[in-house]
C-alpha positions in Angstrom: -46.4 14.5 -36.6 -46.9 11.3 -34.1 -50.1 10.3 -32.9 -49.5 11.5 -29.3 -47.9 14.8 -30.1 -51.2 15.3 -32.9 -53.3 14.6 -29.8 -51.2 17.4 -27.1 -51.8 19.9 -30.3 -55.7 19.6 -30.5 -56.4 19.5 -26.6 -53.8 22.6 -26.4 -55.6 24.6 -29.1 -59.0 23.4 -28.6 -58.9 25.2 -24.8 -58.2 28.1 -27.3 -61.0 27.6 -29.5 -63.2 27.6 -26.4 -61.0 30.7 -24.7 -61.3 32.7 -27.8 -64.7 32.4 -28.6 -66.0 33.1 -25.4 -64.6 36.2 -25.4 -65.2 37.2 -29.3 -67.5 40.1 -30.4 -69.2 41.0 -33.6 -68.3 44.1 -35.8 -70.3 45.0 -39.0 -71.2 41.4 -38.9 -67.4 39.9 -38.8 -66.4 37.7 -35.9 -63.4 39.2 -34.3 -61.3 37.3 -32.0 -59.0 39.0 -28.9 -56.2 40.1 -30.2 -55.7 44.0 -30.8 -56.8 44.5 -34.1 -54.6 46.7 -36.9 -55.3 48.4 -40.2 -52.7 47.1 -42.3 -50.4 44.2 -43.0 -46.7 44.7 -43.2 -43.9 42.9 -45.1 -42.2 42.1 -41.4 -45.5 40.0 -40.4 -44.8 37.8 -43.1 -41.7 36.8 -42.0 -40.5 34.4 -39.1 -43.8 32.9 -37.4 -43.6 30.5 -35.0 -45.6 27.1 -35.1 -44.9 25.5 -31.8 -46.0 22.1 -33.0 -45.4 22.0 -36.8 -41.9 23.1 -36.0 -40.9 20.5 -34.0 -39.6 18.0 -36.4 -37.5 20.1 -38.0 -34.0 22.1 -37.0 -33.3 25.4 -36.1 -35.9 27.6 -37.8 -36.6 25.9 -41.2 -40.1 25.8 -40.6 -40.1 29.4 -40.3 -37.9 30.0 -43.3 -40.6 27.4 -45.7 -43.6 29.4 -44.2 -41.6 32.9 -45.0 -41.4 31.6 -48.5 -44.8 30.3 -48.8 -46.1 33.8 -48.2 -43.8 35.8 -50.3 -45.3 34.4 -52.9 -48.6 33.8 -52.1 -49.4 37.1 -49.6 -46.8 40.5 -50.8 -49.7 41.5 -53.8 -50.0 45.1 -54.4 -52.6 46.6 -52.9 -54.4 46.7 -56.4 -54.7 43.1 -56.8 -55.3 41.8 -53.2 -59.5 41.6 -53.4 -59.0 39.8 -57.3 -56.6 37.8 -56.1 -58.8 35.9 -53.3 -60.6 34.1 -56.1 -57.9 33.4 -58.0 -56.1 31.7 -54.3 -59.4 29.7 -54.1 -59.7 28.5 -57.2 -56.4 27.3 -57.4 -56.8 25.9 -53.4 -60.0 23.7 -54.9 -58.3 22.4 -57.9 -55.4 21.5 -55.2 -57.3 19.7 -53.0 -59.3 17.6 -56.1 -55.7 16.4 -57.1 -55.0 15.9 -53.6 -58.0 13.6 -54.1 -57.1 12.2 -57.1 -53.7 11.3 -57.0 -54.4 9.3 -53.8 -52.7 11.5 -51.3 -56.4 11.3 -49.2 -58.2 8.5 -50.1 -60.9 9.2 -46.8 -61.7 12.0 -44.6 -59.2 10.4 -42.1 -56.3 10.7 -45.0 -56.7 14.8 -44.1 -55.2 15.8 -41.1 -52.3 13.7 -41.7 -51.5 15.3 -45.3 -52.4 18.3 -43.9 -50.0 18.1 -40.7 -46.9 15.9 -43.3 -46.9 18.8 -45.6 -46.6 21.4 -42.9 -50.0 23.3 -44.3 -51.7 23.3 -40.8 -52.5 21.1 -37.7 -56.6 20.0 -39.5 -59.2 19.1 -36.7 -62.9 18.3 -37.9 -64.2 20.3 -34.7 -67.6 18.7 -34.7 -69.4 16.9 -37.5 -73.4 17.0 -37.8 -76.1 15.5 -40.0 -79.0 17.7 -40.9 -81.2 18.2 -43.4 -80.2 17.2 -47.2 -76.8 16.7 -45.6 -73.9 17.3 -43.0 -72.2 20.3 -41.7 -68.8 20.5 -40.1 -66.7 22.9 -38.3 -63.4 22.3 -39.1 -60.5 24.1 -37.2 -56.9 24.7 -39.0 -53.8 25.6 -36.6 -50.7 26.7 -37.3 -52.0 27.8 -40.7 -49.6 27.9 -42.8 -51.0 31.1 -44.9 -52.0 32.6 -41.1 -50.5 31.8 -38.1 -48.8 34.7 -36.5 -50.6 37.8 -38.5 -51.6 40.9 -37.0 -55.9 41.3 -36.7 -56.7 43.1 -39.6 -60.5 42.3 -39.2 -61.1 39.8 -41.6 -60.7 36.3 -42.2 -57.9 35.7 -45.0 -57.3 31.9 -45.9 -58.8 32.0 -49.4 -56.2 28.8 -50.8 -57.1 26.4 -47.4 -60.5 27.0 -48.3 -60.8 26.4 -51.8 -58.3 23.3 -50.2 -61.4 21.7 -47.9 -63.7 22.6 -50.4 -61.9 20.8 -53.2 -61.4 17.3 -51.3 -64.7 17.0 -49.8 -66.3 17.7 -53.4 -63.4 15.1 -55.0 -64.4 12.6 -52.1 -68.1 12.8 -51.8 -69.1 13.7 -55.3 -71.4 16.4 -53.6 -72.4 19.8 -53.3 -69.9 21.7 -51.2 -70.2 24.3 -49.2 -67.0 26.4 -47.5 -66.7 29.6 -45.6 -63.9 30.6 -43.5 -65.5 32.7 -40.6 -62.4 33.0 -37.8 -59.1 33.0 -38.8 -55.5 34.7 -37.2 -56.1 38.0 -39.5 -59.6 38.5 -37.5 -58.2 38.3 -34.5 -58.2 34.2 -33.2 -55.6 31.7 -32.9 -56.6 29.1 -35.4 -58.5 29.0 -38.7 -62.6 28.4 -38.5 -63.9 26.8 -41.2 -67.8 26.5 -41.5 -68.7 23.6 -44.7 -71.9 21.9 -45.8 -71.8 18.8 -47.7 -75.4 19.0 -49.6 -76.7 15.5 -50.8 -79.5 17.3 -52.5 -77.4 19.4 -55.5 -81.1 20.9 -56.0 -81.2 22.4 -52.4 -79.1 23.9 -49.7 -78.7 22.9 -46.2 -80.5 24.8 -43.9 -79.1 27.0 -41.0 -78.4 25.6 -37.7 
């Protein structure tokens, strides 16, 4: 993705962010976003989502076929093995992201969004970055997730891999503590992917609530 079509993606869906949560509510202690919410997920959700930006360098509807295919393999569990299988999606997201790390894919926290966006895993925007006590926390926003984008609301956040993902680099490139929680996401209801992480410079502590 070029430079000036990365920045018409983050002013589009930023206005979104702002849109979205203005209008959000809290159930049982979940953010829920706008959109209608539903009680299951169905094979034809999976299948053919549009990614206005991400698809743009490519023909025809490939993106839509490599996301399709992505989640066939990583979404259709039986029923049985959904709630087991979001550890075993973040575990293998962190150990991801550490190679990602590792191998020199990201070599700084400005090496993300680009390797997020070249790899078609989502549009990566470190919303706002802050420094408080024993460390930092960031909100970073995801669009066009590739595990997300285009699900129905089924009132809770789902992106177990991209956050075992973040958590994985930041701990490979800081060497610290690491803290990640996805609270918004396309399967609560939003239009992007809200991801709440602490970087703790004190392994001893944990960074307090702002």
């Amino acid at each position: 993705m070029k430079r000036d079509e990365l920045k018409t993606a983050l002013n589009y869906y930023r206005t979104k962010v702002k849109e979205e949560m203005a209008s959000e509510k809290k159930i049982n202690g979940q953010l829920i976003g706008p959109r209608n919410a539903t009680n299951k997920l169905a094979l034809d959700d999976l299948i053919h989502p549009e990614r206005p930006f991400l698809s743009k360098d490519v023909e025809n509807d490939v993106d839509s076929i490599y996301v399709t295919t992505f989640r066939f393999g990583t979404l259709k569990k039986p029923v049985s093995m959904v709630k087991c299988g979001h550890g075993t999606d973040l575990v293998g997201g962190m150990e991801f992201g550490s190679q990602l790390v590792q191998k020199g894919f990201i070599k700084s926290e400005k090496d993300i969004a680009h390797v997020f966006a070249k790899y078609k895993l989502g549009i990566l925007d470190i919303f706002s970055e802050t420094d408080v006590n024993n460390g930092k926390k960031m909100d970073i926003m995801v669009y066009e997730c590739i595990d997300c984008v285009g699900l129905p609301n089924i009132g809770e956040p789902g992106c177990y891999f991209e956050t075992g993902i973040i958590t994985g680099i930041f701990k490979e490139l800081t060497h610290k503590e690491i803290f990640a929680e996805e609270i918004r996401c396309w399967t609560s209801g939003y239009s992007f992917c809200h991801f709440s992480v602490e970087i703790n410079h004190d392994p001893e502590g944990s960074l307090e609530s702002q």
